[in-house]
C-alpha positions as CSV (number, residue, x, y, z in Angstrom):
1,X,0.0,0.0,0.0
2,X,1.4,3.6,-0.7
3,X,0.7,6.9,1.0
4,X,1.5,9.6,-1.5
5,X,5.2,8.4,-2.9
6,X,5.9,6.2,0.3
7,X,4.9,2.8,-0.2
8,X,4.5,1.1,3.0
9,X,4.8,-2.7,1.7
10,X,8.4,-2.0,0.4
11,X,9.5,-0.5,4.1
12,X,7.9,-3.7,6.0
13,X,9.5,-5.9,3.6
14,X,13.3,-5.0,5.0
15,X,12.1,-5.9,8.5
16,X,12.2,-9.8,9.2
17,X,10.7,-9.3,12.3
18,X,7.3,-7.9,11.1
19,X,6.6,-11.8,10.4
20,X,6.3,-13.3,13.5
21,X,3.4,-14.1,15.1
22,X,1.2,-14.7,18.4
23,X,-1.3,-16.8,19.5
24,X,-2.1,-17.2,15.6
25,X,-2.2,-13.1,15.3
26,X,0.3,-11.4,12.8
27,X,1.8,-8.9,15.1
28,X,1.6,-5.1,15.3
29,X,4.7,-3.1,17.2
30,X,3.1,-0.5,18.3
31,X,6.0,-0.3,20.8
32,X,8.5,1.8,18.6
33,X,8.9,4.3,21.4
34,X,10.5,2.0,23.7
35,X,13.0,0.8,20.5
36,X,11.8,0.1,16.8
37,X,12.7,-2.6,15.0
38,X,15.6,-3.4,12.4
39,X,15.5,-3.7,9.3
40,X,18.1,-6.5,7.5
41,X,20.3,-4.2,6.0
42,X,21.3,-3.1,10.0
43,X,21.6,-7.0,11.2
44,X,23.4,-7.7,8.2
45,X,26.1,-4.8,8.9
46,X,26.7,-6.4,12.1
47,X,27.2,-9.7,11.6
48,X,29.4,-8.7,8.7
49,X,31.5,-6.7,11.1
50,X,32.0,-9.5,13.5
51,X,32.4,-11.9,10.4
52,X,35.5,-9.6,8.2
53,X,36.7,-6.6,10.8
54,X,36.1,-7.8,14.5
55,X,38.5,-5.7,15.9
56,X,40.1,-3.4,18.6
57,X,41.0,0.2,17.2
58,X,44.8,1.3,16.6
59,X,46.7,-1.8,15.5
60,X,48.6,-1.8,12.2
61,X,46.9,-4.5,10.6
62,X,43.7,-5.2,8.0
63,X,41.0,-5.9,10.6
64,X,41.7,-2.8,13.2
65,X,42.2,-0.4,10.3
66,X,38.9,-1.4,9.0
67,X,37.6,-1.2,12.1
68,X,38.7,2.8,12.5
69,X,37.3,2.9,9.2
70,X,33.9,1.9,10.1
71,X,33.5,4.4,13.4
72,X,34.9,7.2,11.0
73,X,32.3,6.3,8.4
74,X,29.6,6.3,11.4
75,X,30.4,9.6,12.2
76,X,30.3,10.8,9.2
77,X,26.3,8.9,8.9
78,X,25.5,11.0,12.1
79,X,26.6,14.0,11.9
80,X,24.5,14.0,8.0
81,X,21.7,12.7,10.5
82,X,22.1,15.9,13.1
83,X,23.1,18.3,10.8
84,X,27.1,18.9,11.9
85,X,30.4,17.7,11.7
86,X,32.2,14.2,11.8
87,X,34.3,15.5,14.5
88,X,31.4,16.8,16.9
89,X,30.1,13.3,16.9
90,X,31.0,11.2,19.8
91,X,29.4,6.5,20.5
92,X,28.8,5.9,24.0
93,X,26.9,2.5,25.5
94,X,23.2,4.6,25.5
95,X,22.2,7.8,25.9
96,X,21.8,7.7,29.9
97,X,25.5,6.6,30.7
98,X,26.4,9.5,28.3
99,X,25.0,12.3,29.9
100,X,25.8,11.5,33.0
101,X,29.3,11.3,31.9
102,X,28.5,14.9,30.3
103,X,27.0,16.3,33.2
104,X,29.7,15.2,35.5
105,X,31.8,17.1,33.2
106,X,29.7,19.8,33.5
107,X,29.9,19.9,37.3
108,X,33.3,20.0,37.6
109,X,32.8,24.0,36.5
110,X,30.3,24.6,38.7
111,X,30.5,25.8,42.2
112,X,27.5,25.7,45.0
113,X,24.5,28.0,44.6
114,X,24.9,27.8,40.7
115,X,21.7,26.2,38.7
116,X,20.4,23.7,36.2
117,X,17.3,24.0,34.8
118,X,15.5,21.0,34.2
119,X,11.7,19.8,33.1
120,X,8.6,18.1,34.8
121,X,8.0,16.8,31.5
122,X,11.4,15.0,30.9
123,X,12.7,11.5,30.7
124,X,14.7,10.9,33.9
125,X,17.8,10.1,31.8
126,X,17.6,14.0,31.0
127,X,16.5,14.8,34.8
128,X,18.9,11.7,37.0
129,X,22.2,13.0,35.0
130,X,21.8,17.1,36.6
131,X,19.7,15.9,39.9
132,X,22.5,14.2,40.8
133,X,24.8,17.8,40.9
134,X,22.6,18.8,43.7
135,X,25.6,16.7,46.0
136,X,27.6,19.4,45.0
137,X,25.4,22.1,46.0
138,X,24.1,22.9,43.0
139,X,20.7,24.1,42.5
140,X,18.3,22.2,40.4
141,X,14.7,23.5,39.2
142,X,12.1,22.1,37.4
143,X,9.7,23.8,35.0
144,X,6.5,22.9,34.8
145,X,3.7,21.3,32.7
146,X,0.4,22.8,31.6
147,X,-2.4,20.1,31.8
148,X,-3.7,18.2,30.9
149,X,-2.0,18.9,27.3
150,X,1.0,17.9,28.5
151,X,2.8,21.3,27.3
152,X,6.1,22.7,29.1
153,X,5.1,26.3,31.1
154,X,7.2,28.9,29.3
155,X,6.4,31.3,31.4
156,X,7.4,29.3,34.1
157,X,10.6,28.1,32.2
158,X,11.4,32.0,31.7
159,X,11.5,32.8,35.1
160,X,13.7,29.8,36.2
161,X,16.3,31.1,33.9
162,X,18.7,33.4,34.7
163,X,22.7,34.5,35.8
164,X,23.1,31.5,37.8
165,X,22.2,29.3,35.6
166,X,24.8,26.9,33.9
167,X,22.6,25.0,32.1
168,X,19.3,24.1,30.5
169,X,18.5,20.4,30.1
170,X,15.4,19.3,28.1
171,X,13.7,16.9,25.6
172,X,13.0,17.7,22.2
173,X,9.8,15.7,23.0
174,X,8.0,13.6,25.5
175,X,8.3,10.1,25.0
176,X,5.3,9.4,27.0
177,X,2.6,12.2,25.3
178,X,4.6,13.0,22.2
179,X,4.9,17.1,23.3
180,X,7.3,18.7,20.5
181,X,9.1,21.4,22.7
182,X,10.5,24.7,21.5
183,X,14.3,23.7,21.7
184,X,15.3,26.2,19.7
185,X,13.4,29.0,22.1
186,X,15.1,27.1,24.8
187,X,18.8,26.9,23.6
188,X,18.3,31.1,23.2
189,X,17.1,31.4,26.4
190,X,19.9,29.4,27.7
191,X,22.1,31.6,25.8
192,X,21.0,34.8,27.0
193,X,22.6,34.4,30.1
194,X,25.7,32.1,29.5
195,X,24.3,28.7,29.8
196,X,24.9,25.9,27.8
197,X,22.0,24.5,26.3
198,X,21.3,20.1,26.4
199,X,18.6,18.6,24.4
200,X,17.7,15.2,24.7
201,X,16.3,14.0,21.3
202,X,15.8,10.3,22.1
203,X,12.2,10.0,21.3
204,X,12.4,12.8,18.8
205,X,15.0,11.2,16.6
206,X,12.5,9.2,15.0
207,X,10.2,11.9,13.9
208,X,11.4,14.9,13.6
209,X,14.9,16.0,11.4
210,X,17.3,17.1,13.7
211,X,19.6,20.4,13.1
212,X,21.6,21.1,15.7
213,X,23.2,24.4,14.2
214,X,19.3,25.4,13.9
215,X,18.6,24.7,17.0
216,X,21.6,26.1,18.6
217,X,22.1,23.9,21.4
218,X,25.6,22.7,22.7
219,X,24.8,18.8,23.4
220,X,22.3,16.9,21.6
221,X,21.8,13.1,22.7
222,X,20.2,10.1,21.0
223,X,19.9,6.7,20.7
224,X,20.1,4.7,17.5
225,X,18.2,2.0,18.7
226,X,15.0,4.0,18.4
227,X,15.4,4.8,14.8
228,X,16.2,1.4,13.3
229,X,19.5,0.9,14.5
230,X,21.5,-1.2,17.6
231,X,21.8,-0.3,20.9
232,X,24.3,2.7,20.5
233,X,24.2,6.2,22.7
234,X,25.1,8.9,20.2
235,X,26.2,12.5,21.4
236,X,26.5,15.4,19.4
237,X,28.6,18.5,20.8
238,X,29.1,22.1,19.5
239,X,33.2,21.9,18.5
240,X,33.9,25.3,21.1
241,X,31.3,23.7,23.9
242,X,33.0,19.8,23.5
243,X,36.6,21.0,23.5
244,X,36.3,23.4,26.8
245,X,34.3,20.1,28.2
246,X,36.6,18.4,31.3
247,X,35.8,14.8,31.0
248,X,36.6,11.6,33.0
249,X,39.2,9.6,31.1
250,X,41.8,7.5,31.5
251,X,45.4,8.6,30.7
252,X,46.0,7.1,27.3
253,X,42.5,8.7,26.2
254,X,42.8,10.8,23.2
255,X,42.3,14.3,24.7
256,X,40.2,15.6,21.8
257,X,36.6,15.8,20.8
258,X,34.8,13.7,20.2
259,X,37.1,11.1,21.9
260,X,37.2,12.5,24.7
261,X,34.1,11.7,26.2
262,X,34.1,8.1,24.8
263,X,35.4,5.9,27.8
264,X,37.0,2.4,27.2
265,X,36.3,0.2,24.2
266,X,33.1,1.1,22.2
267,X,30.6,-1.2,20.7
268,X,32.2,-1.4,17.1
269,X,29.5,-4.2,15.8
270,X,26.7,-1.8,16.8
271,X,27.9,1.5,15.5
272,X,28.8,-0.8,12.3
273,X,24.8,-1.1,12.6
274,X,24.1,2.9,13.3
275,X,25.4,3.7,9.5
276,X,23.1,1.4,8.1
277,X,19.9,2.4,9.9
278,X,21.0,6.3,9.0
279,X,21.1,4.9,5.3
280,X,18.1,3.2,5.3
281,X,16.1,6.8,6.3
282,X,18.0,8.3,3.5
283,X,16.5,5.2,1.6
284,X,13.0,6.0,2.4
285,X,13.6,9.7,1.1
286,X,15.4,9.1,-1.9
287,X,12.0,9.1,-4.0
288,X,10.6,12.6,-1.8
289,X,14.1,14.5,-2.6
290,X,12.4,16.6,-5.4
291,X,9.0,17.5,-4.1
292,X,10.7,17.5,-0.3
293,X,13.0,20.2,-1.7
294,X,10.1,22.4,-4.2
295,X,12.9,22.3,-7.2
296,X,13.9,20.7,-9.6
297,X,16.8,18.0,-9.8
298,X,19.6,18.8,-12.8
299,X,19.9,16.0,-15.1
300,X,23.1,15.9,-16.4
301,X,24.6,16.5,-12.8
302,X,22.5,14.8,-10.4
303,X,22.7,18.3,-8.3
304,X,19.9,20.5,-6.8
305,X,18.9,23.0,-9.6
306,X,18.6,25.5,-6.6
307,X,22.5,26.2,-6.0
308,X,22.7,25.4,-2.0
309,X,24.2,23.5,0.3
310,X,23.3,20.6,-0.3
311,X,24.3,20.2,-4.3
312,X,26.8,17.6,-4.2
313,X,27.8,16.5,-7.8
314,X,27.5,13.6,-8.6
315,X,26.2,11.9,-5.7
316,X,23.1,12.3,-3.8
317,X,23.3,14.3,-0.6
318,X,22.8,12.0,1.9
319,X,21.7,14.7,4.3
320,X,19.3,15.8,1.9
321,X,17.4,12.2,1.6
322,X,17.6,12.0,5.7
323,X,15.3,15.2,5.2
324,X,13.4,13.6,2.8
325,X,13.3,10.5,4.6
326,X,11.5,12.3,7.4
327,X,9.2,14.3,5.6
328,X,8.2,10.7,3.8
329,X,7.9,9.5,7.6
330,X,5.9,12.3,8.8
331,X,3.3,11.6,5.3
332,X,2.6,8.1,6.1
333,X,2.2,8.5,10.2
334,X,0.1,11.8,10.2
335,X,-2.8,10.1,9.1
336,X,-2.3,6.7,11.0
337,X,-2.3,9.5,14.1
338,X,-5.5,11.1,13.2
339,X,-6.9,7.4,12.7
340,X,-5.8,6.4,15.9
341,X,-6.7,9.2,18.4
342,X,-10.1,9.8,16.9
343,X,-11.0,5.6,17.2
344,X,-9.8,6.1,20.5
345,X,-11.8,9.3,21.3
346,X,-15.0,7.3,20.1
347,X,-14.7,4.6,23.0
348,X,-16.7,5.2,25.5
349,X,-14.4,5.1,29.4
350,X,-11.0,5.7,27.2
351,X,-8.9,9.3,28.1
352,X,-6.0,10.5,26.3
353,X,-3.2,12.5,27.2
354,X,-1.8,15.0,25.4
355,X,-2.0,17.3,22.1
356,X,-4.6,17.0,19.8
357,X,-3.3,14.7,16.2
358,X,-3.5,18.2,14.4
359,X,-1.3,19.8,16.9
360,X,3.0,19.7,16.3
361,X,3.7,16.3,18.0
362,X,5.1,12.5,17.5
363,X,2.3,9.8,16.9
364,X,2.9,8.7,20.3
365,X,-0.4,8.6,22.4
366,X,-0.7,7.4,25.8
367,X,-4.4,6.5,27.4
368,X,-6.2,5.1,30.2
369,X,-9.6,3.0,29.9
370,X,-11.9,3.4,33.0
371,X,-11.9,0.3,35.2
372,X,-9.2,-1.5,33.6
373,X,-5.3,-0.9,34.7
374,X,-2.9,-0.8,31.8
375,X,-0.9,-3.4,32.1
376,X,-4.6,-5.5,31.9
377,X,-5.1,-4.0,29.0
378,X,-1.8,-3.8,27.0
379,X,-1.8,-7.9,28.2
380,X,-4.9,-8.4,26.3
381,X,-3.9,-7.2,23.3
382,X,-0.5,-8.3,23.4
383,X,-2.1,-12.0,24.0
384,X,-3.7,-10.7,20.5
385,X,-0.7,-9.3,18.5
386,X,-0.9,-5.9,19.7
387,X,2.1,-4.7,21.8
388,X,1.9,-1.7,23.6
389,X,3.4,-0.8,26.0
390,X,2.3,0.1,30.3
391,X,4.1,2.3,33.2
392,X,5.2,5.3,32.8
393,X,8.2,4.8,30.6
394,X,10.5,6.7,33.1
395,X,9.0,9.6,32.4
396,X,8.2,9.5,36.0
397,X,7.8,12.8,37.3
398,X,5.4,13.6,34.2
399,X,3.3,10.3,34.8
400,X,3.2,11.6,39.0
401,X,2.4,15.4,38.2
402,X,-0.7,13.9,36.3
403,X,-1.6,12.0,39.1
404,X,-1.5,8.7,37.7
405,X,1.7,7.2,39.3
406,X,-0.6,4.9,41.5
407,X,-2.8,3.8,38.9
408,X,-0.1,1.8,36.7
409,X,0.5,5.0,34.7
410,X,-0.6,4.9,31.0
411,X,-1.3,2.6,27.9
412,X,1.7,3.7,25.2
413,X,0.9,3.3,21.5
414,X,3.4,4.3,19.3
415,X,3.3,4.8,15.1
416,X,6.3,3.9,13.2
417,X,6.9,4.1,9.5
418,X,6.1,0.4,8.9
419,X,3.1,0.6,10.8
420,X,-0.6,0.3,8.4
421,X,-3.6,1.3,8.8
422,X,-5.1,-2.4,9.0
423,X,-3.0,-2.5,12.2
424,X,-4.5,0.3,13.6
425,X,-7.8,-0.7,12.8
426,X,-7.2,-4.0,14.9
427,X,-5.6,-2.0,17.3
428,X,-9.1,-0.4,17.7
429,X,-11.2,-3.2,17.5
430,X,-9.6,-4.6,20.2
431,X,-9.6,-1.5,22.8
432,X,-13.3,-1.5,21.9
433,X,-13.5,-5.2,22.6
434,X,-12.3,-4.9,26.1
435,X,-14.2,-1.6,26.8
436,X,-17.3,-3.8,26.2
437,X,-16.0,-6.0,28.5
């Protein structure tokens, strides 16, 4: 089935796990949010690393030179994916362990009675990391959410800013409501009084095309598992911001960014994996680059017939298709989204959380069904094909300022590009199945 140019069929059929089944049910992951799945072209990539260049970096042989190949060429996928340079790019085991490692870095600048600026609205892997400063006497404040939209208070987040503050942590959006925040608004704010600016684009990085140099911020984190890739932390860092960073490293540690901050031996067969799932989003946008763009594509030169950045003769642009990719993401979920939250709004007992599906946000939408706890219900359907997920997805203080933290939090359904609307539709028939109940 297509959706404009994106044809849906062709995208499932890279992922071998879409096959499987339960209880006689095809499945439907509807748990992207949590991690998506892989396509073949990513599992393939790894087992070809550990089959021809299983390595350790800096030897003088075939394998390890290979090896530094591949983690260059990584960095090079990345920073096309974020919008910056090869050398701003730095692997770490997840997103958590690196910024933790970047805000004890951080701390080591600050004195006691300086601030961090944090939000209600956060994963705790962007709230644990600068809480844990407050051992050092910093000072640590929270702005709040409106609800029950599920919206950051910027008013609130103004007045938290201001010449004691060192820096502003928060995510580009929730991965429990899908809330797209103003980063860019933020990372000025930040700005205006000296602060560095982190953004934590975990949940984002699926949906939205990162810029960084748009955006302005100093430190962007992700994690490549949640857009098709391995379990790989991925941090981005503004060249003047990373090389005034004071990080944790062993002697023989190469002193410069992006190495810096990269402790011990990194998972090679993973980030062998990352390239491959940046690749196959520029796949997906290859056949949106001209309309994605509004011009025209030169013939004879393969460039963009509009003279920017981004005409590369001969090849492609890679960060262009990523672009594409994304607006080719965005056409097919939008209306999977709409689908989904107005079924949902039509069952009788069933709440939602959140912005509306016409509103700037991820197709992530978390409810509750009256009388029945989620994990009840995301079992049921799970024992039918449908997983979901339950909890609050440690976005705990969110999940607790809504007053649900007693109540087994939400239900979590999450859209990703090989998602269909038949699978929404049994999504639906199902929630209305146990609402009857």
């Amino acid at each position: 089935m297509k959706t404009g140019l994106y044809d849906v069929d062709k995208c499932r059929a890279q992922f071998p796990s879409l096959t499987q089944e339960v209880g006689g049910y095809t499945a439907a992951f509807f748990d992207g949010p949590g991690g998506t799945q892989v396509p073949r072209r990513v599992i393939d990539a790894v087992v070809r690393y550990y089959t021809e260049s299983n390595c350790n970096t800096h030897g003088l042989f075939k394998t390890s030179r290979e090896t530094e190949e591949i983690l260059d060429g990584a960095r090079r996928a990345m920073a096309d994916f974020m919008g910056c340079s090869a050398g701003e790019v730095a692997f770490g085991n997840n997103m958590t362990t690196l910024n933790y490692s970047l805000s004890r870095a951080l701390g080591r600048t600050m004195k006691p009675g300086d601030e961090v600026v944090i939000t209600d609205l956060d994963h705790e892997a962007n709230r644990g990391p600068w809480l844990a400063l407050e051992e050092l006497g910093v000072v640590v404040r929270s702005v709040k959410v409106n609800l029950p939209d599920c919206t950051l208070d910027y008013k609130d987040f103004e007045s938290k800013v201001n010449p004691r503050t060192r820096v502003v942590a928060l995510g580009y959006a929730s991965n429990a409501v899908g809330t797209i925040n103003d980063v860019k608004w933020a990372a000025d704010l930040a700005h205006s009084v000296g602060a560095v600016c982190v953004v934590d684009a975990v949940h984002s990085a699926l949906h939205v095309t990162v810029d960084v140099n748009d955006i302005g911020c100093d430190f962007l984190l992700c994690s490549a598992y949640k857009f098709f890739g391995p379990h790989v932390g991925i941090m981005y860092g503004k060249r003047d911001a990373f090389d005034n960073l004071r990080t944790y490293k062993v002697k023989a540690q190469n002193e410069m960014p992006p190495y810096k901050i990269e402790t011990g031996t990194l998972n090679h067969e993973g980030i062998a994996g990352v390239t491959e799932a940046v690749d196959f989003i520029a796949g997906l946008g290859e056949a949106f680059v001209e309309e994605n763009l509004g011009v025209g594509i030169e013939s004879d030169t393969g460039r963009c017939s509009c003279g920017c950045c981004c005409s590369e003769p001969p090849e492609r642009s890679r960060r262009r298709d990523i672009v594409a990719g994304f607006e080719a993401i965005e056409r097919h979920e939008r209306p999977l989204l709409s689908t989904l939250m107005d079924g949902l709004d039509s069952v009788r007992g069933v709440t939602m959380y959140g912005l509306p599906a016409t509103a700037r946000r991820t197709p992530t939408v978390s409810f509750r069904l009256k009388g029945k706890a989620p994990a009840e219900i995301a079992e049921f359907l799970g024992d039918r094909g449908i997983f979901v997920w339950d909890g609050d997805f440690y976005a705990t203080t969110l999940i607790e300022r809504m007053g649900l933290a007693e109540q087994g939090g939400v239900v979590r359904v999450g859209i990703a590009p090989y998602n269909t609307a038949e699978e929404v539709d049994r999504l639906l028939h199902w929630v209305r199945k146990i609402a009857a109940e």
